[in-house]
N, C-alpha and C positions, 0 to 999 in steps of 0.2 A: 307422521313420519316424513314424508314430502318438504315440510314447511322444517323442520331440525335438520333437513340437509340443506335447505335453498340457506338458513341462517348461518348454519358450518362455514358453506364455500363463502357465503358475504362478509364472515371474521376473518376469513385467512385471504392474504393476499401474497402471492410473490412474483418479485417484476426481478428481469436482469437489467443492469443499467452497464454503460459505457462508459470505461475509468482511467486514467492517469493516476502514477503513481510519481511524485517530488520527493527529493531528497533536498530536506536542509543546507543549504553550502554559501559557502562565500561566494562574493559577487565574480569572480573571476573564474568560478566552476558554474551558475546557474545554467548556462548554454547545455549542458551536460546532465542536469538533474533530475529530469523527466523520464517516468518509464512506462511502455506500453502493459495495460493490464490485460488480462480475461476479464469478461462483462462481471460484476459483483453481481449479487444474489442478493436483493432484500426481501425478507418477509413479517408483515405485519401480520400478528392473528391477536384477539384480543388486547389490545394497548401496548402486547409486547410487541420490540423491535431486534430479528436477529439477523444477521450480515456474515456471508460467506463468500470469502475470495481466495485467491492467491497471491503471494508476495512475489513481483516478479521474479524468476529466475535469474535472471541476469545478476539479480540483486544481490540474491543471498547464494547460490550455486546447485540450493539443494530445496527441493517444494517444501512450501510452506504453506500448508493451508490453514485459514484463520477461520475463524468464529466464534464471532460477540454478540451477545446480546443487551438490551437494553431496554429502557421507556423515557418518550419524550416528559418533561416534567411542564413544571406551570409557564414557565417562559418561553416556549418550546425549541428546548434544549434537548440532545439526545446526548447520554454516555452511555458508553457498549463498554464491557467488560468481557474479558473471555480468558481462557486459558493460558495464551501466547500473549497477553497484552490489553490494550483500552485505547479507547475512540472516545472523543469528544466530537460531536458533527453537529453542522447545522443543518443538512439535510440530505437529499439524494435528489435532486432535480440539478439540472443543467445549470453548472457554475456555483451549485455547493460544493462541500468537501467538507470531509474528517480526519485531521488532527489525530495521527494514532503515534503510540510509543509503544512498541513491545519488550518482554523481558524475557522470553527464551524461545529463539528461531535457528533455526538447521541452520548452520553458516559452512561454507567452504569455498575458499577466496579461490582457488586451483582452477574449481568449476566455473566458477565466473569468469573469471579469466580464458576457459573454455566457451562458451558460451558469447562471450566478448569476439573471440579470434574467429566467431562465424558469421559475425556481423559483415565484415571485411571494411572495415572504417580505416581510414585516411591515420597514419599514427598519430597527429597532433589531436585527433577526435578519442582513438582509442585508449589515448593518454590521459585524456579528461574524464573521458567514461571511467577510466579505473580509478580515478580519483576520488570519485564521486564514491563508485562500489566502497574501496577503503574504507573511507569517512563512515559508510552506512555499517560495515564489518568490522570499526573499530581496531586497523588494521594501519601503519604510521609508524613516521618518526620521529614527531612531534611529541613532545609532554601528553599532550591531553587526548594522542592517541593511544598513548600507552593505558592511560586511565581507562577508555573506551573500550580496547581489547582487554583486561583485566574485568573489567564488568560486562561482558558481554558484546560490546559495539553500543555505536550509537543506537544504531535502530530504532530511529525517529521518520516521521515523512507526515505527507498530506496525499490523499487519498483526493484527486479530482473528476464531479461528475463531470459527463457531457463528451462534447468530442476533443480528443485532445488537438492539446495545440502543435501547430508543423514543428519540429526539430528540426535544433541547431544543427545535428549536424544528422547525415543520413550514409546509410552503408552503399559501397560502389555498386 
């Protein structure tokens, strides 16, 4: 009996790791595209791999909580799939990251925009920042923002381990 629990605990592992969340954007917003996460949750237990976070608030206005799962394959590649979307990752140590796209996340541009206004950011920052949100909310007056909002928003990013890096720009 002893020896099927010592084996239990040594298939299951779950670590929290320290994340940054990027938004996709033109080089003229990248100052802007970074967003502080809550620690991810990974847990290996038998060859499976499954991953629990949140999608920043700021981002979408309203919690999103994710979770995918997955198994690394022969090259060691991990794709996680899950309810709200898929992850391509190359791992979870300091200076990897995953490649996610989702296809249905709680959006409400109001709250972000709430959310944003407690930052207390300089308006040329807070202007960028909501830029950024947009683009991720599919939210524009562009063509291919209109596409965006019509199918959901972009809601694309990368997912980075480790410590994030300083921001462009910081609240007063």
């Amino acid at each position: 009996m002893l020896i099927s629990l010592i084996l239990a605990a040594m298939a299951f592992a779950s670590t929290e790791i320290s994340a940054e969340y990027e938004v996709p954007v033109p080089a003229e917003l990248v100052a802007y595209s970074r967003f502080k996460m809550e620690p991810v949750e990974v847990q290996t237990e038998n060859g499976e791999v499954r991953v629990k976070y949140k999608v920043p608030l700021l981002l979408t206005g309203l919690e999103n909580e994710i979770e995918m799962r997955g198994a690394y394959g022969s090259k060691g590649e991990l794709i996680l799939n899950g309810g709200k979307g898929r992850a391509e990752c190359d791992g979870f140590q300091n200076g990897q990251q995953c490649r996610v796209k989702y296809n249905s996340l709680d959006l409400d541009l109001a709250r972000s925009e709430a959310e944003l206004d407690k930052l207390g950011l300089a308006e040329a920052d807070r202007a960028g920042v909501l830029q950024v949100i947009k683009r991720f909310q599919g939210v524009g007056d562009s063509p291919a923002a209109f596409l965006r909002e019509r199918e959901g928003g972009d809601m694309q990013g990368i997912i980075h381990y480790g410590e994030p890096i300083p921001s462009a720009y910081e609240a007063d």
